[in-house]
C-alpha positions in Angstrom: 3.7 2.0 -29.9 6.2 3.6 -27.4 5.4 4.1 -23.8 7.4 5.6 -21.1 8.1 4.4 -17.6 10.4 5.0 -14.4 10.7 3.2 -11.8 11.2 3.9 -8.0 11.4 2.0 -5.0 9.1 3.6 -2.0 8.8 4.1 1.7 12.9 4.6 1.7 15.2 7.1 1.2 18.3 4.8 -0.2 18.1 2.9 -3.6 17.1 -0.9 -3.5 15.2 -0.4 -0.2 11.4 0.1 -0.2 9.0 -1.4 -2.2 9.5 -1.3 -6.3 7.1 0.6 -8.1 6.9 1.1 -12.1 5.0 4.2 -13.4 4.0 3.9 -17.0 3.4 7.7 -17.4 1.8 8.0 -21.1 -1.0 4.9 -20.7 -3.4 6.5 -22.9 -5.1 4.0 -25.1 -4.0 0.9 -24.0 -6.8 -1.6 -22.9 -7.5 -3.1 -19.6 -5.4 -7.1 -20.6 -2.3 -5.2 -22.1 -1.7 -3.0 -18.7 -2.5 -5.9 -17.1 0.3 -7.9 -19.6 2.7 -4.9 -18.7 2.3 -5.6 -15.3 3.2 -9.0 -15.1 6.0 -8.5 -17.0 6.9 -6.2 -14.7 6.5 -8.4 -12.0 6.6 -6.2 -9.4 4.1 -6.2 -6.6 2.3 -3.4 -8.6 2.7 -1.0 -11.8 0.5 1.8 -12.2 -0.8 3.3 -15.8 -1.3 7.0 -15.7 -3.9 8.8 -18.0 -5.3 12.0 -18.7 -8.1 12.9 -16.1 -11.7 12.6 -16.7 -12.3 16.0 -14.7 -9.5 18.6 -15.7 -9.9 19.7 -12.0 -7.5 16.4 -11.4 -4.0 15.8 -11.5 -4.6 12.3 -13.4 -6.5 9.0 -13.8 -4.0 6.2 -12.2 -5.1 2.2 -12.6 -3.2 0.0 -10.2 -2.4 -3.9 -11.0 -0.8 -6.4 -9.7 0.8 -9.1 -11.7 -2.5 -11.2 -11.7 -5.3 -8.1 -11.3 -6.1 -5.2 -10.9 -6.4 -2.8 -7.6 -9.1 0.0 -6.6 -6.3 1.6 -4.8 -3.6 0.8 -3.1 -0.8 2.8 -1.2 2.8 2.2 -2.4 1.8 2.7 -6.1 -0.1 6.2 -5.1 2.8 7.3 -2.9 4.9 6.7 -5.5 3.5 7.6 -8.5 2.9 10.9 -7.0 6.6 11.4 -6.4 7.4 10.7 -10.1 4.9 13.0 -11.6 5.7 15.8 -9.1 9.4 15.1 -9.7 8.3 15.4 -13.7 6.8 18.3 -13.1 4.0 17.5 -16.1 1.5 14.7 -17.4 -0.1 14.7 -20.6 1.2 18.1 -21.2 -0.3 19.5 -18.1 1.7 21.6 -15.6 1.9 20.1 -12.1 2.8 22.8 -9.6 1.9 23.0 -5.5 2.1 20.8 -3.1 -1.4 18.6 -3.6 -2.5 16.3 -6.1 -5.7 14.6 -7.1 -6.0 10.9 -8.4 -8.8 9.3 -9.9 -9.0 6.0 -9.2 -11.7 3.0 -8.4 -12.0 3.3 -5.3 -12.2 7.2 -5.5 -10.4 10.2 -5.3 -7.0 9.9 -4.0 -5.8 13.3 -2.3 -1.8 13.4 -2.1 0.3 15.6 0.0 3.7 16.5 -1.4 6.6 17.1 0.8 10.2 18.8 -0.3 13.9 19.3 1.2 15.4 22.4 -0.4 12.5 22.5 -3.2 13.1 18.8 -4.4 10.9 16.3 -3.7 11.1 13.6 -1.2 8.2 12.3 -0.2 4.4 12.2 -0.2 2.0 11.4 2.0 -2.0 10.0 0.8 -5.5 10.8 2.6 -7.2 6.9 1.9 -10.2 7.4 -0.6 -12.8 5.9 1.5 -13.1 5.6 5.2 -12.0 2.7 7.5 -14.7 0.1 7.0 -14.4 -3.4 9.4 -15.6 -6.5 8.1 -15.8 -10.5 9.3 -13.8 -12.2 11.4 -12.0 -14.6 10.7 -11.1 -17.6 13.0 -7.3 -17.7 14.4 -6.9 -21.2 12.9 -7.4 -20.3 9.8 -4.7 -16.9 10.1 -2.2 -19.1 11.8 -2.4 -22.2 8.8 -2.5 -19.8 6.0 1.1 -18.4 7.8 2.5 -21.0 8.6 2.2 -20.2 12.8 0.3 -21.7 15.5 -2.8 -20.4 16.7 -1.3 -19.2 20.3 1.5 -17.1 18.3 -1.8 -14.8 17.6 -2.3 -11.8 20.4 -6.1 -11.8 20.5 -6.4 -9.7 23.6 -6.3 -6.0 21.0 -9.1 -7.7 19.0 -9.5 -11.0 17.1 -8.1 -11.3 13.2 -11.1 -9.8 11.3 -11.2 -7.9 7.7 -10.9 -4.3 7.6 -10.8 -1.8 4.3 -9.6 2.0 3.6 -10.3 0.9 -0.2 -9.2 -2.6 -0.1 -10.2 -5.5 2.3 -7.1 -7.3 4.3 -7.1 -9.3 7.1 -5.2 -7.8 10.0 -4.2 -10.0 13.0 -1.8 -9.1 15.9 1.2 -11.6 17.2 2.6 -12.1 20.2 6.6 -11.2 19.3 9.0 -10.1 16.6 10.3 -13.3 16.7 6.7 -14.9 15.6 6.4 -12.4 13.3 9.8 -12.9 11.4 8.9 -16.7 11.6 5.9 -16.5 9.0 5.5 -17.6 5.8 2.5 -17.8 3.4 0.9 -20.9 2.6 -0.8 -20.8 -1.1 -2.4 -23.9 -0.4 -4.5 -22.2 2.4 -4.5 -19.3 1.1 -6.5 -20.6 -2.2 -8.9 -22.9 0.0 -9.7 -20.5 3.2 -8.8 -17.0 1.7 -9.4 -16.3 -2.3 -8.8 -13.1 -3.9 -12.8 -12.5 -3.2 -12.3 -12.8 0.3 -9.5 -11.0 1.2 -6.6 -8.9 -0.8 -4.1 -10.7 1.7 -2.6 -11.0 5.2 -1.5 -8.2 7.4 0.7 -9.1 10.2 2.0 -6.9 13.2 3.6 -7.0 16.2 4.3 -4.6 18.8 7.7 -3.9 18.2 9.7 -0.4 19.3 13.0 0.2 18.0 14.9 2.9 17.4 11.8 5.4 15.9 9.4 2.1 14.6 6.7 1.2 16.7 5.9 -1.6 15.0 6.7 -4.5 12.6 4.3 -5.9 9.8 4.4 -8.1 7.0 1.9 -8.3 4.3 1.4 -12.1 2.5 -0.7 -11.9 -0.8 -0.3 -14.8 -3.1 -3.4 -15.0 -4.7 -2.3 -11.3 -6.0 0.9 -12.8 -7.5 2.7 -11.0 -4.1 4.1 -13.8 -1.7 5.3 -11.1 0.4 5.1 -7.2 0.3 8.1 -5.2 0.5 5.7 -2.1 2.0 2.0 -2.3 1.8 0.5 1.4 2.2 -3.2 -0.1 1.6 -2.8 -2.7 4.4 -0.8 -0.1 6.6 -3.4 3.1 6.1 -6.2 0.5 7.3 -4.1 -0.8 10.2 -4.0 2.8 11.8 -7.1 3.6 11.3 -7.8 -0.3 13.4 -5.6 0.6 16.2 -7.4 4.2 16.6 -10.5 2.3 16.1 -9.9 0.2 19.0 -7.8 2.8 21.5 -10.8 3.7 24.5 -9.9 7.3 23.6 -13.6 9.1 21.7 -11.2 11.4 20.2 -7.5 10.6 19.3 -5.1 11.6 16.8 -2.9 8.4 16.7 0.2 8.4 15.0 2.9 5.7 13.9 6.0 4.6 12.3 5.5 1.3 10.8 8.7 -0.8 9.6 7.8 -3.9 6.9 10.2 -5.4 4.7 13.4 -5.7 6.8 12.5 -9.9 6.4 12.6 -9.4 2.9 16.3 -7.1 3.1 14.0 -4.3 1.7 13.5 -2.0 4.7 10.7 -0.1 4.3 9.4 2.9 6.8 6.1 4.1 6.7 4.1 7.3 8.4 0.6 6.5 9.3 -1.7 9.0 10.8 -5.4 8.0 11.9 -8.1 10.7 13.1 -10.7 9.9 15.4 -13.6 11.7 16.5 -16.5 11.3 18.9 -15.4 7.3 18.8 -15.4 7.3 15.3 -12.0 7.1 13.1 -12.8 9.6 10.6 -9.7 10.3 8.4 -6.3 7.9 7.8 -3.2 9.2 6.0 0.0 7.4 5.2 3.3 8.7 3.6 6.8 8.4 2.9 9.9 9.2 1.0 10.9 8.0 -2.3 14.0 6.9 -4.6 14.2 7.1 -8.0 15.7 3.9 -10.0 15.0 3.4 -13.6 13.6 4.9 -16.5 12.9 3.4 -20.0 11.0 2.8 -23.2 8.2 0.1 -23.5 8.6 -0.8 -27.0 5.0 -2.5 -28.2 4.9 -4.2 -31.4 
């Protein structure tokens, strides 16, 4: 059995920048373990399998995994996987024309914007599946163990670390400086004890940071995913707007930033994120950003 896959690296516009994604665009058939054994041989922070759609109204069905499980949805791996099959032009046979495209995944549908320079294109933007959802917190000790800080290098003043989801649950928590946040590192050892992959997805990081056109600076930790760090994390970044609208005094507010992860890792990322908020109530959350195409290949399965 032969599939075929490209890879691209996301939320950039230069090669080996961004965050690495592999597409395996002809998935059909293949069970649930062996994507998941693709995608740890992968070893990327995630692959994504694209089938035929279960409603022909759809562009396709895309399952997202990690090298240890599988996602309900996730923001890199839609952004990019989008950009491949509009750059492909087809999947499955099927002609993929316009500007939208529809994804099928766990969590829900995905709705994908595309965006072209000179008819090509360059980037895409996704509408999250489900809306911003907050969850516990979770106490500053435990944030600041599990990376390696002290509890003062938190900011607690915006709101306290707590758990909040546009598909999957992360824990978002605010420092105090650029300098805290490029001093972090993830602790497995916590990580397994305070935070399992039941708990949380993984750690979300920010800090207040303008420079040049990036208002802030994040860093996503995940080991229990396989992912000590994310290059570019649109899941954990689509949620994070939707926080910071949730928590602006405004009733209605359409907040808008350009987040910069990855630049620790010498993998600059940029991403757009959009929230919408009406009558105190964030009702919408978009993130989007241009892509670069790598690799393509042959998956050769005995």
């Amino acid at each position: 059995m032969k599939l075929h896959f490209t890879t691209v690296d996301v939320f950039t516009d230069r090669q080996f920048g961004g965050n690495p994604l592999a597409v395996v665009l002809d998935a059909q058939g293949l069970s649930t373990e062996r994507m998941q054994a693709i995608a740890a041989e992968f070893n990327l922070a995630e692959t994504t399998f694209v089938l035929p759609p279960k409603d022909p109204a759809h562009t396709a069905e895309v399952r997202i995994f990690t090298p240890k499980a599988e996602m309900p949805f996730a923001g890199h791996p839609n952004v990019g996987t989008a950009f491949v099959l509009a750059r492909a032009g087809e999947s499955y046979g099927r002609k993929i024309s316009g500007d939208r495209l529809v994804f099928e995944e766990k969590a829900g549908l995905v709705r994908m914007e595309l965006a072209r320079d000179g008819g090509v294109v360059v980037a895409t933007r996704l509408a999250a599946p489900v809306p911003l959802s907050l969850g516990e917190e979770i106490t500053p000790e435990i944030v600041a163990a599990a990376c390696s800080l002290q509890p003062g290098d938190l900011k607690l003043d915006g709101h306290r670390p707590r758990v909040a989801s546009c598909g999957i649950p992360l824990l978002f928590a605010e420092v105090t400086s650029r300098a805290i946040l490029k001093a972090a590192a993830p602790r497995a050892d916590v990580f397994a004890r305070e935070l399992p992959r039941d708990r949380v997805v993984g750690v979300h990081l920010y800090a207040q940071a303008p420079e040049g056109n990036i208002d802030l600076q994040t860093r996503m930790f995940a080991p229990e995913h396989g992912i000590p760090e994310d290059p570019a994390t649109g899941g954990a970044n689509v949620a994070l707007i939707g926080l910071l609208a949730h928590h602006r005094p405004e009733a209605d507010l359409m907040l808008s930033k350009t987040i910069g992860q990855g630049f620790d890792m010498g993998r600059p990322s940029i991403l757009q994120a959009t929230a919408e908020k009406k009558a105190g109530t964030v009702v919408a959350t978009y993130i989007g950003g241009r892509c670069v195409p790598m690799m393509s290949g042959v998956i050769d399965l005995g």
